[in-house]
NUTORKE-439889 format. One record per residue: residue number from 1; x, z, y of N, C-alpha, C, O, CB in turn. Coordinates in Angstrom, 3 decimals, decimal comma, padded with zeros to 6 digits. Atoms other than C-alpha are relative to their C-alpha. Glycine has a CB too. Example, Ala and Ser with C-alpha at 12.3 -4.5 7.8 and 13.67 -1.06 7.14 Angstrom:
2
PT   gulum        n_X        n_Z        n_Y       ca_X       ca_Z       ca_Y        c_X        c_Z        c_Y        o_X        o_Z        o_Y       cb_X       cb_Z       cb_Y
PT       1    000,890    000,000   -001,190    012,300    007,800   -004,500    000,900    000,000    001,200    001,936    000,665    001,181   -000,992    001,246    000,027
PT       2   -000,820   -000,060   -001,190    013,670    007,140   -001,060   -000,770    000,730    001,090   -000,261    000,899    002,198    000,414   -001,415    000,462
END
This chain:
87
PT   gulum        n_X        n_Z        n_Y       ca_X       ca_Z       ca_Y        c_X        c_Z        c_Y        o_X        o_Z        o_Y       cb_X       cb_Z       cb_Y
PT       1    000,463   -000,141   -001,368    084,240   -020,133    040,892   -000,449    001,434    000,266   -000,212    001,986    001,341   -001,142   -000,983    000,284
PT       2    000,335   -001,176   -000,350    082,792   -016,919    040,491    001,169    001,455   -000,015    001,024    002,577    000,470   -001,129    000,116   -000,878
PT       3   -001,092   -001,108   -000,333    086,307   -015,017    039,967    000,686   -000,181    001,615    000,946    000,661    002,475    001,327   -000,167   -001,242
PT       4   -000,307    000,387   -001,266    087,406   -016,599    042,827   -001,079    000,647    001,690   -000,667    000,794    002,841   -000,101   -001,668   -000,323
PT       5    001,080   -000,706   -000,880    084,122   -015,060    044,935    000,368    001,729    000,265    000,529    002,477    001,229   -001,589   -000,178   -000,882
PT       6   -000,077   -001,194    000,141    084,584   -012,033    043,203    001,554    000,395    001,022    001,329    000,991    002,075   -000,053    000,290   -001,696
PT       7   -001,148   -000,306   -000,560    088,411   -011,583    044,536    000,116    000,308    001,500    000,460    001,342    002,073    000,757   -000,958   -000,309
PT       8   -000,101    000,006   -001,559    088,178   -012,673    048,143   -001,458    001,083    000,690   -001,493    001,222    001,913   -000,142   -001,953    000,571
PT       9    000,696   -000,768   -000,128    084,861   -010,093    048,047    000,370    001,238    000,573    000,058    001,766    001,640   -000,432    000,026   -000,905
PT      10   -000,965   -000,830   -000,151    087,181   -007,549    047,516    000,802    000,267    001,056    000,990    001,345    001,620    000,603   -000,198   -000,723
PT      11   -001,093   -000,002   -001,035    089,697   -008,730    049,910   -000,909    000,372    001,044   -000,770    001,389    001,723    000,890   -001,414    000,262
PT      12    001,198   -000,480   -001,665    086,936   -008,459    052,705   -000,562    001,441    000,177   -000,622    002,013    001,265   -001,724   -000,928    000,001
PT      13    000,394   -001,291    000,343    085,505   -005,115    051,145    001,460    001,042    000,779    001,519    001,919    001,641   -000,218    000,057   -001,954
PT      14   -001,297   -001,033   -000,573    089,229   -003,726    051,644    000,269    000,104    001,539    000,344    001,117    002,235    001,483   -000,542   -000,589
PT      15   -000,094    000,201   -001,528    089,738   -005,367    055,116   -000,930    000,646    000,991   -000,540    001,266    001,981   -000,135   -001,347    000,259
PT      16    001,105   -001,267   -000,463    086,497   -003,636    056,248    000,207    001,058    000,114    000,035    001,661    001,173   -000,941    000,277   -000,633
PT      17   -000,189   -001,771   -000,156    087,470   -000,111    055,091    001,210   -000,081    000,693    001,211    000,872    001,472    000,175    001,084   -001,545
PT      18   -001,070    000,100   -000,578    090,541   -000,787    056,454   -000,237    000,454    001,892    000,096    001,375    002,639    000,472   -001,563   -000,425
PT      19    000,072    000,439   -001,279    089,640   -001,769    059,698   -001,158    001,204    000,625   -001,240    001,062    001,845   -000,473   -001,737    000,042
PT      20    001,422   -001,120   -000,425    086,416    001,366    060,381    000,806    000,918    000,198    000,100    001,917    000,057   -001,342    000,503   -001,153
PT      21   -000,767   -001,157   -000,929    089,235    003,862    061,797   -000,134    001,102   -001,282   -000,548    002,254   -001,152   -000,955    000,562    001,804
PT      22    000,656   -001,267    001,296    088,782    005,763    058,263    001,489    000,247   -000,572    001,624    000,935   -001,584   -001,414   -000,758   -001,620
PT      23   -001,427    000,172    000,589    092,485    005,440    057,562    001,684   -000,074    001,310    002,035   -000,928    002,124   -000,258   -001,725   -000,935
PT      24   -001,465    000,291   -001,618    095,912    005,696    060,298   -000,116   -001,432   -000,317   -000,246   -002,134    000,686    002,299    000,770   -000,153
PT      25   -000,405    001,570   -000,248    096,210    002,211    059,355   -001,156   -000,528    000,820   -001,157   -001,756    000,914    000,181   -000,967   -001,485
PT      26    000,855    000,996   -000,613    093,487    001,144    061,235   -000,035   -001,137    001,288   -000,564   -002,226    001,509   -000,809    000,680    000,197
PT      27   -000,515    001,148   -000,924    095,149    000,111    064,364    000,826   -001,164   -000,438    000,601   -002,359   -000,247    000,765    000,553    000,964
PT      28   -000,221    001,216    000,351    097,330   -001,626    062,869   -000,132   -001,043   -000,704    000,732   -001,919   -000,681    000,482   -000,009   -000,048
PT      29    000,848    001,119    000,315    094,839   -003,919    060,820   -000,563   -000,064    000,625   -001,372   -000,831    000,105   -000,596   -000,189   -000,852
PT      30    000,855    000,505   -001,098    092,887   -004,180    063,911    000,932   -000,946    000,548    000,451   -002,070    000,694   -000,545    001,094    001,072
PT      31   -000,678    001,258   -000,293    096,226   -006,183    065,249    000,421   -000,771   -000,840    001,213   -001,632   -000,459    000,904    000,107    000,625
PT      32   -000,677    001,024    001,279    097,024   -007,936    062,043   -001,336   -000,610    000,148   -001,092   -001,735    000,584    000,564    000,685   -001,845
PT      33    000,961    000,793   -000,343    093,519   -009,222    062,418   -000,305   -000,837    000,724   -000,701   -001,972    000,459   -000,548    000,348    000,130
PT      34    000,124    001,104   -001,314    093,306   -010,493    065,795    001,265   -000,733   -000,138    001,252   -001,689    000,638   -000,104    000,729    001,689
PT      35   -001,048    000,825   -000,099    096,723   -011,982    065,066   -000,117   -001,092   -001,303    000,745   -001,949   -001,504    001,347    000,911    000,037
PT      36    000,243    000,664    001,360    095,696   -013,642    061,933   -001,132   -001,172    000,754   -001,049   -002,378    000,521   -000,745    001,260   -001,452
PT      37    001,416    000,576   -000,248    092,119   -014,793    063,847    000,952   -000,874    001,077    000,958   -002,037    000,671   -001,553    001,172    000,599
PT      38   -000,538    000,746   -000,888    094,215   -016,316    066,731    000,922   -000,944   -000,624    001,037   -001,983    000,026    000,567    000,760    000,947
PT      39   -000,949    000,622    000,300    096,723   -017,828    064,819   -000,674   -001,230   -000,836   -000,120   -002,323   -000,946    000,991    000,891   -000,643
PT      40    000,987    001,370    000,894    093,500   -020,036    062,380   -000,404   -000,682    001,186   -000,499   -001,905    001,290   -001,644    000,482   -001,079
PT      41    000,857    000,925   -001,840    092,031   -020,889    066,203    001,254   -000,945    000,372    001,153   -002,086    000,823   -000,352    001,515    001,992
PT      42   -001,098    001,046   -000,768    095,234   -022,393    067,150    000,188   -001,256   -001,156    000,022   -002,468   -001,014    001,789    000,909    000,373
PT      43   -000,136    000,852    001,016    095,887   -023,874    064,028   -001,077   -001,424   -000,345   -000,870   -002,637   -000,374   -000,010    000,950   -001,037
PT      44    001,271    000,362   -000,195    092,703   -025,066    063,718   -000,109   -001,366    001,270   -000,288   -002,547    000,974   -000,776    001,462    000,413
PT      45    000,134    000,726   -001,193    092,590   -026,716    067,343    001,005   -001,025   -000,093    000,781   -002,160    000,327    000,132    000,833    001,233
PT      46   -001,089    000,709   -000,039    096,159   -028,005    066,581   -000,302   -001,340   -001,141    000,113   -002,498   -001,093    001,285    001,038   -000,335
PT      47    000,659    001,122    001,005    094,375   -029,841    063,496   -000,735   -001,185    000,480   -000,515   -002,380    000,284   -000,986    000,617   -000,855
PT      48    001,075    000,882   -000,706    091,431   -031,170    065,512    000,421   -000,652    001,133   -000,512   -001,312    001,590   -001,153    000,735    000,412
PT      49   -000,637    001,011   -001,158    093,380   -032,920    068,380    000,933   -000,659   -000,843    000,630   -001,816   -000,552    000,799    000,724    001,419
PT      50   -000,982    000,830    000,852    096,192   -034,517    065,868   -001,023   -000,811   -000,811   -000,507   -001,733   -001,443    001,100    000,940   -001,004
PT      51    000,476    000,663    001,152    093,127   -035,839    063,754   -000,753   -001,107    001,253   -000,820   -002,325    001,091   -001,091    001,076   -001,316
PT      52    001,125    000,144   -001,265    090,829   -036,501    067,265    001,579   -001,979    000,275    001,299   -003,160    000,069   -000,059    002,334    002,000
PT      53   -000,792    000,425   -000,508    094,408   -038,383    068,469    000,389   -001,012   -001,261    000,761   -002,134   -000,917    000,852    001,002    000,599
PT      54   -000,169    001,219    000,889    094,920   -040,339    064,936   -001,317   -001,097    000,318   -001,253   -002,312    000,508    000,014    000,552   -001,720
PT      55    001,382    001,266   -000,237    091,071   -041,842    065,474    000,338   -000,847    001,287   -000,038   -001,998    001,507   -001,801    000,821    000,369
PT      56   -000,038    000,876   -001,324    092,187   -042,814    068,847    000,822   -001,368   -000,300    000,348   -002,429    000,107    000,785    000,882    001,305
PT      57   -000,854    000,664    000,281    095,078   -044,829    067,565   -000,492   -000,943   -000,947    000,109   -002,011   -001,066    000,964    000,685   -000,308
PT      58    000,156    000,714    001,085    093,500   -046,263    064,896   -001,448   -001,129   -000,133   -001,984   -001,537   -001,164    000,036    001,109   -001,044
PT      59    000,923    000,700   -000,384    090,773   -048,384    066,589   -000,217   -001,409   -000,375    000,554   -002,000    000,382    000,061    000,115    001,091
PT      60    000,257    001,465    000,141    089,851   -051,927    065,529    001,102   -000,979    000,894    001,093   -001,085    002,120   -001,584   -000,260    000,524
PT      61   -000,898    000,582   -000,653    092,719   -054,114    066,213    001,248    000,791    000,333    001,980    000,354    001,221   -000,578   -000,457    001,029
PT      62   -001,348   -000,707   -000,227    095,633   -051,471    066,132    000,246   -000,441   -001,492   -000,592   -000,623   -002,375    000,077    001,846    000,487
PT      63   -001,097    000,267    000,897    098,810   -052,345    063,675   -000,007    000,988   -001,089    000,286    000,704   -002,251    001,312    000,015    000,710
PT      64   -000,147   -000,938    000,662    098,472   -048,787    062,494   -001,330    000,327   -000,877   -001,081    001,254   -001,647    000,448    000,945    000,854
PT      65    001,230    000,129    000,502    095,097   -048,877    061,039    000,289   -000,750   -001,815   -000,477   -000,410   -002,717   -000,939   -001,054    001,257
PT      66   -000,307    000,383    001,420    096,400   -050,614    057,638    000,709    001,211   -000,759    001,030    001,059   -001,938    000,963   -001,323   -000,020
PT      67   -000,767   -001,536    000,911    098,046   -047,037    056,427   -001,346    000,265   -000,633   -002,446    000,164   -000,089    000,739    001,727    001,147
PT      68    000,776   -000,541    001,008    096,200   -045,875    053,542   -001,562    000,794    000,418   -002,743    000,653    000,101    001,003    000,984   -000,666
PT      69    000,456   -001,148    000,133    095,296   -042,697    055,067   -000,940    000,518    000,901   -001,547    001,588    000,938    000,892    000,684   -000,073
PT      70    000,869    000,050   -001,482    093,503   -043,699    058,516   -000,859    000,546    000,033   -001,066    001,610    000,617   -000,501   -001,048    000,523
PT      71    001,031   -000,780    000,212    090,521   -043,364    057,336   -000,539    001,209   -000,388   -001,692    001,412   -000,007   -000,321   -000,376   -000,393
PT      72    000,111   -001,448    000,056    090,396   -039,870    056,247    000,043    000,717    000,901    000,972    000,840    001,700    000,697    000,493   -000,602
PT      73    000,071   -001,420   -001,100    089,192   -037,081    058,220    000,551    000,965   -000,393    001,270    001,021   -001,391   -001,281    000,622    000,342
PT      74   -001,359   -001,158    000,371    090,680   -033,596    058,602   -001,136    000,942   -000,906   -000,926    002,044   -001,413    000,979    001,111    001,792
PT      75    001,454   -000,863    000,755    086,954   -032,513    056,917    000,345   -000,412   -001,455    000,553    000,384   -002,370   -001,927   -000,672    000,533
PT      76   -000,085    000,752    001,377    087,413   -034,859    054,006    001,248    000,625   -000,576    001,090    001,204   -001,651    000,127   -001,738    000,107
PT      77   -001,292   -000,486    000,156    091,098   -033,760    053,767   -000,048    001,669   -000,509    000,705    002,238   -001,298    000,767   -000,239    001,457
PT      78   -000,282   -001,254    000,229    090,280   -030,350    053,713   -001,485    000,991   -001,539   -001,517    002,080   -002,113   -000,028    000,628    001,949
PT      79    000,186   -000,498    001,130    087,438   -030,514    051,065    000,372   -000,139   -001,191    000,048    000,645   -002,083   -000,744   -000,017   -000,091
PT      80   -000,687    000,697    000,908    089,370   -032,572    048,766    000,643    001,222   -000,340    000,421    001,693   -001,456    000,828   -001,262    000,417
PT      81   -000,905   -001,339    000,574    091,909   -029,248    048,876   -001,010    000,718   -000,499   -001,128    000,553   -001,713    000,912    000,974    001,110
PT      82    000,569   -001,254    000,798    089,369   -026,363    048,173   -000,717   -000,723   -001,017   -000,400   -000,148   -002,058   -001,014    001,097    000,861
PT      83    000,362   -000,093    001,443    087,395   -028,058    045,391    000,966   -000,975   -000,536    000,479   -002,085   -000,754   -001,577   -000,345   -000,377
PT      84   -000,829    001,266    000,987    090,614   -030,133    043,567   -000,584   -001,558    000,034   -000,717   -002,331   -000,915   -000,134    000,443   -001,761
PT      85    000,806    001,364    000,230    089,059   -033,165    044,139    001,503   -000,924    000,624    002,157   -000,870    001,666   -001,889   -000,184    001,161
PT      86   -000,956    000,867   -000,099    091,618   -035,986    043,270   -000,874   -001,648    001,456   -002,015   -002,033    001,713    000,374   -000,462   -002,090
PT      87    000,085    001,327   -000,863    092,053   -039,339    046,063   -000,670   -001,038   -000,340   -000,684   -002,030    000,389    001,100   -000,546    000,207
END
């Protein structure tokens, strides 16, 4: 866990100097940024209405409610990925 801290530290350390106009590249990691940040927001939103829109479907007395996987949220789903945690 702690190489894993250490790494993405880094990555942020770089993205920082990057991004403080200290380098020509700076504009263009200022738009690789906002295109990166817009693209988790959408993603993101596109997650939370497909998960929002499974709960709807899956109400007491729907057919589809016997799939395994109903019950899982997109929270549960998504800490299961970052710490390996088996089903």
């Amino acid at each position: 866990m702690a190489r894993k801290t250490r790494v993405w530290l880094l990555f942020l350390v770089l993205v920082f100097l990057l991004s403080l106009a200290a380098t020509p590249y700076s504009k263009t990691v200022d738009i690789i940024l906002i295109c990166l940040r817009l693209t988790l927001v959408a993603l993101m939103s596109i997650l939370t209405l497909l998960e929002w829109w499974r709960s709807q479907r899956t109400r007491p007395g729907s057919e589809i409610q016997a799939h395994p996987d109903a019950g899982d949220s997109l929270l549960r789903r998504l800490r299961r990925w970052y710490f390996d945690e088996q089903k």
